[in-house]
VEXDREN-2710 file (C-alpha; in Angstrom, 1 decimal):
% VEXDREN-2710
k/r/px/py/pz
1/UNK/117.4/-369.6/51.5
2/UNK/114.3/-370.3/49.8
3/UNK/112.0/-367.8/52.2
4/UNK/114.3/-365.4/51.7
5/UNK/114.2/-365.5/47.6
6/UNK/110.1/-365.4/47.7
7/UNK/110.6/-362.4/50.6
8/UNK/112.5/-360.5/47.8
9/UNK/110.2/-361.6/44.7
10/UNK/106.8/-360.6/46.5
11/UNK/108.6/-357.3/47.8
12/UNK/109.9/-356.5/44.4
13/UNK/105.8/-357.5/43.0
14/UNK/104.6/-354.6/45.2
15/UNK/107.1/-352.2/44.3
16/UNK/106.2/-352.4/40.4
17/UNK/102.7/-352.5/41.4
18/UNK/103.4/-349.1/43.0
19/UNK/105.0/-347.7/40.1
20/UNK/102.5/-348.4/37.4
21/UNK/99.5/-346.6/40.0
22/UNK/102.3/-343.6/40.1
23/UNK/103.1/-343.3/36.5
24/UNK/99.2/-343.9/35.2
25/UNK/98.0/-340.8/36.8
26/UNK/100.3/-338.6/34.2
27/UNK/99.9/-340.3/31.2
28/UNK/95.8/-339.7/32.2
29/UNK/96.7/-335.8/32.7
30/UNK/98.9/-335.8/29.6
31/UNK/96.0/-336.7/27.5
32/UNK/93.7/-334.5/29.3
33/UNK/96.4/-331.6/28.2
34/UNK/96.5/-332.4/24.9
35/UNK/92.4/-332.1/24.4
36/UNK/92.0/-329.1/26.0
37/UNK/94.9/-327.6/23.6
38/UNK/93.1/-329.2/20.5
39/UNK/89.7/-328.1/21.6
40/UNK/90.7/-323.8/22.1
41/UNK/92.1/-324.1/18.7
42/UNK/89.7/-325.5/17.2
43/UNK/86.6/-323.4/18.8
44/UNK/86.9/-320.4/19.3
45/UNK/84.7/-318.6/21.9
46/UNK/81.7/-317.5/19.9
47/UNK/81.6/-313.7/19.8
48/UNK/79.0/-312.3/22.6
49/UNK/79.5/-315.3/24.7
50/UNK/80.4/-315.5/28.2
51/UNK/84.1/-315.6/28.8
52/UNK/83.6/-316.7/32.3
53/UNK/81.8/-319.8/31.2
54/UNK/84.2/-320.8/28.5
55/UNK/86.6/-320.6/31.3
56/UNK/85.1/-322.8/33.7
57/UNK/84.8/-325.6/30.9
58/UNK/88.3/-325.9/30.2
59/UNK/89.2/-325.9/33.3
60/UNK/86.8/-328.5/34.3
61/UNK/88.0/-330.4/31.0
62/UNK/91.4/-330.0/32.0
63/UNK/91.8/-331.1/35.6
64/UNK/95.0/-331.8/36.8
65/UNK/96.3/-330.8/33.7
66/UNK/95.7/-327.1/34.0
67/UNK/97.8/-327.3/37.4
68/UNK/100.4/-328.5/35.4
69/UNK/100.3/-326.4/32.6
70/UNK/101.3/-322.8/33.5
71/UNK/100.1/-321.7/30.0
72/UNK/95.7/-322.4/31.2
73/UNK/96.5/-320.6/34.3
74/UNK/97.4/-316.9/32.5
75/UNK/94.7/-314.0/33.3
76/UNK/91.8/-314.1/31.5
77/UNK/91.2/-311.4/28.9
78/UNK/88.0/-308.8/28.8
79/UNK/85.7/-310.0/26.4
80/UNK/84.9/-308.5/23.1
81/UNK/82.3/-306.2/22.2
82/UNK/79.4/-307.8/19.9
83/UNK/79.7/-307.3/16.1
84/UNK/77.3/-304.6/15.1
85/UNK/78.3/-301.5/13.9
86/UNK/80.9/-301.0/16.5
87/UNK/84.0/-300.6/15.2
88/UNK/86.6/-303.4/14.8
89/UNK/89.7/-303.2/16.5
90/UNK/93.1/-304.3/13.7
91/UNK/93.6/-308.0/16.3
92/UNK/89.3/-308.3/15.8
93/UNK/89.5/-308.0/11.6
94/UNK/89.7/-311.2/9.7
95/UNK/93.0/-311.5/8.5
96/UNK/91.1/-312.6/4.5
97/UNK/89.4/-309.4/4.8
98/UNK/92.4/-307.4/5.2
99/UNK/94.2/-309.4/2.7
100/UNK/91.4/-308.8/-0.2
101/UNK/91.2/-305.2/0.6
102/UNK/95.0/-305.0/0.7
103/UNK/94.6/-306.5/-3.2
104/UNK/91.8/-304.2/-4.2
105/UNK/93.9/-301.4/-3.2
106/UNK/96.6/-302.8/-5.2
107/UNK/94.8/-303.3/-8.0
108/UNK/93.5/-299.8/-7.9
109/UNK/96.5/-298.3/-7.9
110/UNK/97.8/-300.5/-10.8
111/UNK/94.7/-299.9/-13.1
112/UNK/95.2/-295.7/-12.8
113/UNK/96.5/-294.3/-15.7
114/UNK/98.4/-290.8/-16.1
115/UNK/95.7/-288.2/-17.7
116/UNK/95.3/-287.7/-21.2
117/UNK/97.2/-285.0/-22.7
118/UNK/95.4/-283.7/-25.5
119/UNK/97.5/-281.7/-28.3
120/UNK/97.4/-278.5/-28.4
121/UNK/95.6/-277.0/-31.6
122/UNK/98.7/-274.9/-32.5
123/UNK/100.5/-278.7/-33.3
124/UNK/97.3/-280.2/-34.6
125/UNK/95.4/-280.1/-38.3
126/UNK/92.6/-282.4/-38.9
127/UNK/92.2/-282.7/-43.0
128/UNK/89.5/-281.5/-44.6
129/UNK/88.0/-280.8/-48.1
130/UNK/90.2/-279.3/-50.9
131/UNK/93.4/-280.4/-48.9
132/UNK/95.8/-282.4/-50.9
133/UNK/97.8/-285.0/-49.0
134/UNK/100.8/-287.2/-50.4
135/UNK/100.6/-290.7/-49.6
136/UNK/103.1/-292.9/-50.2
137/UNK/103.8/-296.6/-49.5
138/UNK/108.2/-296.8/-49.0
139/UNK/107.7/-301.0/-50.2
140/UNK/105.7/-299.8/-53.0
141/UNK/107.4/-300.1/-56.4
142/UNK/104.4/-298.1/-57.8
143/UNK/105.1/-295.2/-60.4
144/UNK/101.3/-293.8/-59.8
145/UNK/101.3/-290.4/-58.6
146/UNK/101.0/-290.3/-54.4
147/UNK/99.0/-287.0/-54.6
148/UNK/95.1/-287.4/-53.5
149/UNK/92.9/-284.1/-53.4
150/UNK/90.3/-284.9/-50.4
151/UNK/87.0/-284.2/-52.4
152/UNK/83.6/-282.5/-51.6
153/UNK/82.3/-285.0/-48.1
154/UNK/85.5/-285.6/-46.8
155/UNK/86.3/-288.4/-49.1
156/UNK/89.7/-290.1/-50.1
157/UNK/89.2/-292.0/-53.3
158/UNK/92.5/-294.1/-52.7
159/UNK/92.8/-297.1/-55.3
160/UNK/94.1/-299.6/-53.3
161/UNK/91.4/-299.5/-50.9
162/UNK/88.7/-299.2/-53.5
163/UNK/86.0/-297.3/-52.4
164/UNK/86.1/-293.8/-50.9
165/UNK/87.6/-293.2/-47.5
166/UNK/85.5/-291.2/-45.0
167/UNK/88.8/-288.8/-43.7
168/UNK/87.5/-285.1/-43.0
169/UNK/87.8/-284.4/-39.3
170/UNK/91.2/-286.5/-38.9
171/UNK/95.0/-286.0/-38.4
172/UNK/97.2/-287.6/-40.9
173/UNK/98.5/-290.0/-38.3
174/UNK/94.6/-291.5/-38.2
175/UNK/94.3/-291.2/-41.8
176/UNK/97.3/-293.3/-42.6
177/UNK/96.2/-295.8/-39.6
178/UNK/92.7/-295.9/-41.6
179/UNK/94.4/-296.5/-44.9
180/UNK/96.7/-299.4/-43.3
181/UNK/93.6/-301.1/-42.0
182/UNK/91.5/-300.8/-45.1
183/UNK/94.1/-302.2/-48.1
184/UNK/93.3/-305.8/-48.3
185/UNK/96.0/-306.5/-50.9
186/UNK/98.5/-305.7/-48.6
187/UNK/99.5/-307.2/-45.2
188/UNK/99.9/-304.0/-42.8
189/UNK/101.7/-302.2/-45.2
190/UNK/103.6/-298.8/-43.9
191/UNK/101.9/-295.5/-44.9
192/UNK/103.3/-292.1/-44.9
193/UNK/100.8/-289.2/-45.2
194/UNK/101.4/-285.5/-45.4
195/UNK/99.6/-282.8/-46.3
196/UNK/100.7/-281.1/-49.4
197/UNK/98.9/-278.1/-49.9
198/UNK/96.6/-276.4/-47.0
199/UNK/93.4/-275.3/-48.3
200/UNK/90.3/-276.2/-45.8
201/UNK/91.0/-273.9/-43.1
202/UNK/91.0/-270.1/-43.9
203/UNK/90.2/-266.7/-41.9
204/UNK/89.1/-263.9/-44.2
205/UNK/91.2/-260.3/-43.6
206/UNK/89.5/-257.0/-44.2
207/UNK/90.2/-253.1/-43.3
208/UNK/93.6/-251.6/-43.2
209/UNK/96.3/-253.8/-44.8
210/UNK/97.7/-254.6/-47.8
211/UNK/97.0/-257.9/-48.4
212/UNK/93.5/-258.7/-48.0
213/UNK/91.4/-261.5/-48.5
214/UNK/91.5/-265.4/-47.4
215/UNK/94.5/-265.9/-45.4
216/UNK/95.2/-270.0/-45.1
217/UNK/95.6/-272.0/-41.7
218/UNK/98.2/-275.0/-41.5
219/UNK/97.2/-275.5/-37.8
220/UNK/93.8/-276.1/-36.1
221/UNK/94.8/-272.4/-34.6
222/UNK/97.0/-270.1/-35.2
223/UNK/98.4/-266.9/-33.7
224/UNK/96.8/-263.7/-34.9
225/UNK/100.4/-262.2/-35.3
226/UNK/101.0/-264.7/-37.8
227/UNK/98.1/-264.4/-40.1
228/UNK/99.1/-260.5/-40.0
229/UNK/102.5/-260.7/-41.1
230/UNK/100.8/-262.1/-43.8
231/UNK/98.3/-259.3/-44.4
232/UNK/100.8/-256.4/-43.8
233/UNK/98.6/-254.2/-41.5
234/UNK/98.9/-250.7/-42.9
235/UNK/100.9/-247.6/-40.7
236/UNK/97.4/-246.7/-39.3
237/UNK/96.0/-249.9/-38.1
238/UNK/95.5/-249.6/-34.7
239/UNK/93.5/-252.6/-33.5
240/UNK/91.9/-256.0/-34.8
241/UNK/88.3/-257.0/-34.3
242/UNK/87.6/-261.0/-34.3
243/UNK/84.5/-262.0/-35.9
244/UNK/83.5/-265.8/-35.0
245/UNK/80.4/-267.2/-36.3
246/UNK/78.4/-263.8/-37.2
247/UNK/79.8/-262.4/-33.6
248/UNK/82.6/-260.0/-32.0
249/UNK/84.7/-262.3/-29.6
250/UNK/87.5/-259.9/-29.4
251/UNK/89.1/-257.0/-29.9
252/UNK/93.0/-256.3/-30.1
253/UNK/95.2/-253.5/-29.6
254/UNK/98.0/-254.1/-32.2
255/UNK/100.4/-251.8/-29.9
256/UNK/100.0/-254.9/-27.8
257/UNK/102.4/-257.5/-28.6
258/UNK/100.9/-259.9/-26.1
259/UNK/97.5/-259.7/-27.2
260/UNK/98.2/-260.6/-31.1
261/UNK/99.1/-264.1/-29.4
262/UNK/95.4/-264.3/-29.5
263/UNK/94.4/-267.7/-31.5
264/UNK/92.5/-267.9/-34.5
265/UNK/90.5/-270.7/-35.9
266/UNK/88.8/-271.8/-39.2
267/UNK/86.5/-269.4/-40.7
268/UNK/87.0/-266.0/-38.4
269/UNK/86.8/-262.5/-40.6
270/UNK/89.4/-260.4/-39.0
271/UNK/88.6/-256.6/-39.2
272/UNK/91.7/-254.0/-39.3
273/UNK/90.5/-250.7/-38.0
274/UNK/92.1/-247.7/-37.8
275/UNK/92.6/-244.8/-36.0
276/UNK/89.8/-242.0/-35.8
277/UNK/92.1/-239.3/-37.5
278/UNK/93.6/-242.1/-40.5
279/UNK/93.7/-240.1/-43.7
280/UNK/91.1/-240.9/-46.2
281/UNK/91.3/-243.6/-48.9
282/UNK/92.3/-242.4/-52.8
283/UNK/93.3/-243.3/-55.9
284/UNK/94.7/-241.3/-58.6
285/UNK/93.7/-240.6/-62.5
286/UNK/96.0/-239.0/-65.1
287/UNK/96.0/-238.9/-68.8
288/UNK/92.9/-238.4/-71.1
289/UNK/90.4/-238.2/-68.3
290/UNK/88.7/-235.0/-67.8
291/UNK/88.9/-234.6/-63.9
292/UNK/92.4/-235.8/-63.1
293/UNK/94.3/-235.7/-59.8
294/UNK/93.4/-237.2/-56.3
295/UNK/90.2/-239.2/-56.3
296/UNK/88.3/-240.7/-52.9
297/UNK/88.4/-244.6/-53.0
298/UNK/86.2/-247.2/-51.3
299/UNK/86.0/-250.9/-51.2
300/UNK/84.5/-252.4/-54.1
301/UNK/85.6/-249.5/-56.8
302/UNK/85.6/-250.7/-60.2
303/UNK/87.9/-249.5/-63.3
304/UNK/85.2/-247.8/-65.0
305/UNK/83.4/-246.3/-62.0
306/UNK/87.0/-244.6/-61.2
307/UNK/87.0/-243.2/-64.9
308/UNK/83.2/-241.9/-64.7
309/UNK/84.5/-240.3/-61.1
310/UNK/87.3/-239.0/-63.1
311/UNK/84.6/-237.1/-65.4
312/UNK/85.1/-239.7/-68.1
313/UNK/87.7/-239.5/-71.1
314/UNK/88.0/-236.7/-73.5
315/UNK/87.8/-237.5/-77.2
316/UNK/91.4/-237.9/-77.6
317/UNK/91.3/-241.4/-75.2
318/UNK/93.0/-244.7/-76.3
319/UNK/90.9/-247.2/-75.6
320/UNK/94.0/-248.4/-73.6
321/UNK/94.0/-248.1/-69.7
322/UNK/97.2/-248.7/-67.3
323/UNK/96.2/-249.2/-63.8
324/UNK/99.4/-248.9/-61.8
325/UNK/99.6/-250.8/-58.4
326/UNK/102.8/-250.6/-55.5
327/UNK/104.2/-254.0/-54.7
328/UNK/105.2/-255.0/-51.5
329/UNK/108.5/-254.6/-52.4
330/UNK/107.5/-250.8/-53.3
331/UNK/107.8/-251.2/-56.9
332/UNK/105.0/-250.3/-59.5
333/UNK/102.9/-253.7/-61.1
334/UNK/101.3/-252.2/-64.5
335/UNK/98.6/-253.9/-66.1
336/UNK/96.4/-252.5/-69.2
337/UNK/93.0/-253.2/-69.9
338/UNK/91.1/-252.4/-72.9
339/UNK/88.0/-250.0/-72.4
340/UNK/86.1/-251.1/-75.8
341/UNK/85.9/-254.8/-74.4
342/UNK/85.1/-253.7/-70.5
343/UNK/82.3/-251.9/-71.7
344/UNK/81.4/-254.8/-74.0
345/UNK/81.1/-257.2/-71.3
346/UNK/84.2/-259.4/-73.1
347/UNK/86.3/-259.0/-70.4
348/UNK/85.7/-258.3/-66.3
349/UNK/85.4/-255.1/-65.5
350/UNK/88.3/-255.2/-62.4
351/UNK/88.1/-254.5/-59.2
352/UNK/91.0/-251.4/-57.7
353/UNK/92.7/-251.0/-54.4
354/UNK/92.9/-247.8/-52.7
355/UNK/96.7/-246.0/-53.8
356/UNK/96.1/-247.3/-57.4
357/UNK/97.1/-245.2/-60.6
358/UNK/95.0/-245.0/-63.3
359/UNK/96.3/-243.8/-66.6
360/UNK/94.5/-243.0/-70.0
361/UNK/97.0/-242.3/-72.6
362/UNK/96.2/-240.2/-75.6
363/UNK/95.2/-242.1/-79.2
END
């Protein structure tokens, strides 16, 4: 009984002596598995090396391992072209370089802004000297008057900012935004500006209409069919010539309704012409003169230079003249003058329009 229990103990010693040899072998290839994993990831082939040899030394590093593992055994790839100034295929770009130029373009795209749109002249003035402008302050309780007259240099003597404002040149918005920025007394108070009366931007009118002379501008520009609405171009105005600064820019056929959209600005003379068969220019003398009837008239006539045209007064004269002028409403304005103080140099000796009516009634 005794043999047969150390037969079985010394066949049983064997048996685990066996199984440790059998199972030691995997362990050993498990390890060697686990470094080669550990070592790809960890360094990369360098670019421009061989792939060949980087094969060779994970295989040698793996062993049995890469019999056991189907994943060393898959076909090796071609190997990369060196970095130089071939391009770069998307797999071969590193992934932080796409990333920052992803963010750049991002942040481009973020940082563009729509375009300016600047305002056109036609909704624009800019303030400049003679132009008086009501400011007022809504919280104010004041009873001062809100009218300010910008003065010779573009300056706004506004008291609550104490000295002069530099405005000429600016809309009323930045006016008011210069006015809220310069009162210390008050903390961002709320300023209204306006313009009041228009008197900095003017085109002069000459020729053939009714109302000549300055002509005012509430607008940087301004149509040239609104300034001669104003005028009143006479039946035989046939075109416009635009002086600007001392030169023609343009001239305008007033049958053309298209072309009197032309704009005007600050400081253009616009001349009315007329057609080459227009009638002559006249006036007309009556009473005590010794010439009367029909007289030729140019610009610049004077009262008495009419009556010497007229061959002067006869000795029955008042000194009493009426000078008779048609409205626009096509009614007759009369005004006398006295001849004795004309002649004196008391009063101004006038100035007459072409259709006027002088008259010297008898003493």
């Amino acid at each position: 009984m005794k043999k047969a229990i150390i037969a079985a103990a010394i066949a049983i010693y064997f048996l685990s002596i066996s199984a440790v040899a059998q199972v030691r072998p995997a362990l050993t290839a498990n390890n060697h598995q686990s470094t080669t994993r550990t070592a790809s990831r960890t360094a990369p082939p360098t670019p421009g090396a061989n792939p060949e040899a980087t094969r060779s030394r994970v295989a040698n590093t793996g062993g049995e391992a890469s019999k056991s593992n189907p994943t060393l055994n898959t076909p090796a790839k071609a190997p990369r072209p060196a970095w130089g100034n071939a391009p770069l295929s998307i797999s071969e770009r590193p992934r932080v370089a796409t990333a920052n130029v992803e963010k750049t373009t991002v942040a481009t795209a973020n940082s563009s802004t729509a375009p300016t749109i600047s305002t056109a002249p036609t909704n624009t003035y800019r303030v400049g000297v003679g132009d008086i402008l009501d400011i007022q302050i809504p919280d104010s309780l004041s009873s001062r008057s809100t009218l300010y007259t910008v003065t010779d240099g573009g300056l706004l003597d506004y008291p609550l900012v104490g000295a002069p404002v530099q405005i000429a040149g600016l809309t009323t918005e930045a006016i008011a935004q210069r006015l809220r920025t310069s009162i210390k007394v008050l903390d961002n108070p709320d300023i209204n500006v306006k313009v009041r009366e228009y008197a900095s931007h003017s085109v002069n009118v000459i020729g053939f209409v009714s109302l000549p002379g300055p002509k005012i501008l509430r607008r940087e520009a301004v149509p040239l069919y609104v300034v001669l609405a104003e005028s009143m171009p006479l039946a035989e105005a046939v075109s416009v010539t635009i002086i600007r600064q001392g030169k023609e820019v343009a001239t305008v056929n007033l049958r053309d309704q298209n072309a009197t959209s032309q704009l005007l600005v600050a400081n253009d003379v616009l001349k009315v012409l007329g057609s080459a068969t227009a009638p002559a220019e006249y006036f007309f003398a009556g009473g005590e003169v010794n010439a009367p009837g029909q007289k030729a008239f140019h610009s610049g006539l004077t009262l008495t230079q009419a009556i010497l045209a007229s061959g002067g007064t006869t000795r029955n004269a008042d000194n009493v003249v009426r000078v008779s002028r048609q409205t626009v409403e096509g009614r007759l304005m009369t005004t006398e003058y006295n001849l004795k103080n004309i002649q004196n140099g008391k009063v101004t000796d006038p100035l007459l329009q072409k259709g006027d009516r002088i008259e010297i009634p008898r003493n």
